[in-house]
C-alpha positions in Angstrom: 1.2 5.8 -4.5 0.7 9.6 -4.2 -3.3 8.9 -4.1 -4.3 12.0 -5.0 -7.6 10.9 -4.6 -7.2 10.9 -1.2 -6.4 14.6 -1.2 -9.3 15.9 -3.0 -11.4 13.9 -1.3 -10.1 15.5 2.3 -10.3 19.3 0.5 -13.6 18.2 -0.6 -15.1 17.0 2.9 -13.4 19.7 5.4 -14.5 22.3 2.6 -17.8 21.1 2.6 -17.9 20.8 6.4 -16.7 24.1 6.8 -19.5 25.6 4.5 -22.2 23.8 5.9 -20.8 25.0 9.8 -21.1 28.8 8.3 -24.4 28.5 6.8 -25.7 26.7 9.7 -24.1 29.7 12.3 -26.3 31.5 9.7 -29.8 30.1 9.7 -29.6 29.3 13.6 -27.3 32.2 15.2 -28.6 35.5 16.2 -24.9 37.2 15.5 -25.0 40.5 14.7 -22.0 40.5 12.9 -22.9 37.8 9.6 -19.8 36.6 8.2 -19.5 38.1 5.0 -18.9 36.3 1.6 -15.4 36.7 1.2 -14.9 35.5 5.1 -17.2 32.4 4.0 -14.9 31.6 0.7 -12.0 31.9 2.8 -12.6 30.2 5.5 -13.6 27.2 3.2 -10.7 27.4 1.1 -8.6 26.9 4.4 -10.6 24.2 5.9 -10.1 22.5 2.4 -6.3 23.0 2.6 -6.2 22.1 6.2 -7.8 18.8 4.6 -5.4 18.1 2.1 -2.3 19.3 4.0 -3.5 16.5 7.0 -4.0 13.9 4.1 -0.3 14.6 2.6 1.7 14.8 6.0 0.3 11.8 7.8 0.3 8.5 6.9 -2.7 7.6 8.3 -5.1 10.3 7.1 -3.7 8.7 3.6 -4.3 5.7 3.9 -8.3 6.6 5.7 -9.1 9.0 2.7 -7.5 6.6 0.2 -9.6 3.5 0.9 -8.6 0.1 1.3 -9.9 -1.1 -2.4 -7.9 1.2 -4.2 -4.7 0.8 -2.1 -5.4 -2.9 -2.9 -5.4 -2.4 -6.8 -2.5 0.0 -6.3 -0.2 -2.5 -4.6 -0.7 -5.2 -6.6 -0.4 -3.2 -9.8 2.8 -1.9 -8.2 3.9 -5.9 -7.6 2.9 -6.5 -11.3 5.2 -3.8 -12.6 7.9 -4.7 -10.5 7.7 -8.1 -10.8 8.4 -6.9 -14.9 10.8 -4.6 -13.9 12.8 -6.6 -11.9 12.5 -10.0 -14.2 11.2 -12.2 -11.9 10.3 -14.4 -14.8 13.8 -14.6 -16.4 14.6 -18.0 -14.8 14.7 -21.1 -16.5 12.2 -23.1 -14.5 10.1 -19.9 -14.2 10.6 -20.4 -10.6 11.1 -16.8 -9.4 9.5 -15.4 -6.3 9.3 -11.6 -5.4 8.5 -10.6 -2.4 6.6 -7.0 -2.1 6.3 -5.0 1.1 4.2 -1.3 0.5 4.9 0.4 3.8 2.5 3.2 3.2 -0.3 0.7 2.8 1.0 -1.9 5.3 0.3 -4.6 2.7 2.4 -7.6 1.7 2.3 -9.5 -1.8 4.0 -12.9 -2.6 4.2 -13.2 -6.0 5.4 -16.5 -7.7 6.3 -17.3 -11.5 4.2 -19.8 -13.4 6.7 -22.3 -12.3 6.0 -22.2 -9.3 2.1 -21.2 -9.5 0.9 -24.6 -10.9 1.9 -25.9 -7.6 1.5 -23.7 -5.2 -1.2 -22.1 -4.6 -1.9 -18.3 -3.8 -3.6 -19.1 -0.2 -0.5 -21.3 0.4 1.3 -17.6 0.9 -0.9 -16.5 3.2 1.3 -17.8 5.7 4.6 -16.3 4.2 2.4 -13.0 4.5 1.6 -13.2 8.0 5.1 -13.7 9.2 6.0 -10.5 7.6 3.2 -8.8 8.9 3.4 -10.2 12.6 7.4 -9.3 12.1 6.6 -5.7 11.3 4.0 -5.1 14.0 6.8 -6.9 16.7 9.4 -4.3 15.3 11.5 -7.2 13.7 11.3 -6.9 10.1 14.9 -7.9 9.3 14.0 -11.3 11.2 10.6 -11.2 9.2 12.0 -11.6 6.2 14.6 -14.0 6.7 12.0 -15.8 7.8 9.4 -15.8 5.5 12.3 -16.2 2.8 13.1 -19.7 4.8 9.0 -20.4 4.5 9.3 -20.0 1.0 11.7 -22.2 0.4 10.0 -24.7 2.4 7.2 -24.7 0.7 8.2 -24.8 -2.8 10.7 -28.0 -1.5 7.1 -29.5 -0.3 5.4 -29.2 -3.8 8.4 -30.9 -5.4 10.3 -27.7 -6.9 13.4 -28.9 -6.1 16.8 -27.5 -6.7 18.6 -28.9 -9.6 22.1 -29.8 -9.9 22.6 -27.7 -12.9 20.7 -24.5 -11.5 22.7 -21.6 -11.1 21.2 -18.3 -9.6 19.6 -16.8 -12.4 18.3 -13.9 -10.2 19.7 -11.8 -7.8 18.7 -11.9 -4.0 19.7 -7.8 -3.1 17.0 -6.1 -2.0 15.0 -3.6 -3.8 13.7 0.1 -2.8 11.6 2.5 -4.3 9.5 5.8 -3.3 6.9 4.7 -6.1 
């Protein structure tokens, strides 16, 4: 997500900051030289686009100014739409599993079809979740996921969902990007 939010929220505080520095220089300083009013705008304007300029070009300014709730709705709207959008749910069991990695965010959503949610349930991903996650922070994500794709499997064998002898792949296992 762009989270513009996050960018007028920046503008808004290092404006604000900015402003409340020059009135305070003005009520406490004995300066000769008062800024004037068009020194004061200015000044504000560019501590507000120093705000929003830090918020777009790093990462973690983002993610600070952005706020962990809404990056939490925005991923897993994101894993809704492309659970949809990628027709996780176009298998006959209803057995599909996508797997949803928001590196912006750093978050990490398993998200099972119905076939497999009556079985398994969402804490029993945690697990799956925290492979990825340790992965990433070790620098192996590759590994990661190979993993957590063998965890998967693991656990829906556990809860009985079992390969068929007339299954066929009904999805397919490429992975996906996107900048959304």
């Amino acid at each position: 997500d762009a989270y513009e939010r996050a960018l007028w929220r920046a503008g808004l505080l290092f404006g604000t900051l900015a402003l409340a520095a020059f009135l305070l220089m003005h009520r406490f300083s004995r300066m000769w030289l008062a800024p004037e009013l068009a020194e004061v705008a200015a000044g504000t304007l560019l501590a507000a686009l120093i705000g929003v300029l830090l918020v777009y070009y790093i990462p973690a300014v983002r993610r600070f100014f952005a706020g962990q709730e809404l990056m939490r709705r925005r991923v897993a709207q994101r894993a809704a739409e492309a659970f949809l959008a990628e027709e996780v749910f176009n298998t006959r069991s209803r057995t599909g599993i996508l797997i949803l990695l928001s590196l912006l965010e750093r978050k990490v959503i398993v998200l099972g079809d119905s076939g497999i949610n009556t079985k398994v349930q969402p804490s029993e991903c945690e697990g799956i979740v925290k492979t990825i996650v340790d992965g990433m922070h070790a620098g192996k994500p590759a590994d990661a996921l190979v993993e957590a794709i063998r965890q998967c499997g693991q656990l829906l064998k556990k809860e009985g969902v079992t390969i068929k002898p007339t299954d066929t792949n009904e999805l397919s296992n490429r992975m996906r990007t996107s900048d959304r």
